[in-house]
Phi, psi and omega in degrees: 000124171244099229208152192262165188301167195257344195266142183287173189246133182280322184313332180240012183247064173359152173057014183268156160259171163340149188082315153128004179300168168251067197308130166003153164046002179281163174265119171312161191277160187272164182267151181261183171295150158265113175279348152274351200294146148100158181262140168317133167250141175218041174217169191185088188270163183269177200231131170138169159325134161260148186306312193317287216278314160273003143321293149320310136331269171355288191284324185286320178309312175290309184316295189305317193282308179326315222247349145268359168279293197305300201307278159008268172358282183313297173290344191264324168307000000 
């Protein structure tokens, strides 16, 4: 990986003083990016409902719908 430095060269940059100062009222130079900056990612989890848990969700909304259909049923008789 190769990347070029990120820090400005004082030498080419208007409004440094000697040194690398900023004189009063001056704006300082902006920083460019780091294309290395930041921690790797290297866990990458999936996203969404794990089957168990929607599974579960699932089988009680069918129980509950089951169990007002009967109840229906049941009053309509």
């Amino acid at each position: 990986m190769s990347h070029t430095n990120p820090d400005p060269e004082p030498e080419r940059t208007t409004g440094l003083e000697p040194g690398g100062g900023v004189p009063p009222g001056e704006t300082p130079p902006g920083e460019s990016s780091m294309p290395g900056a930041g921690p790797r990612e290297t866990h990458n989890p999936t996203k969404g409902w794990a089957k168990g848990p929607l599974a579960l969700i699932l089988i009680l909304v069918v129980l509950v719908a089951a169990f007002f259909l009967v109840y229906a049923i049941t009053l309509a008789l």
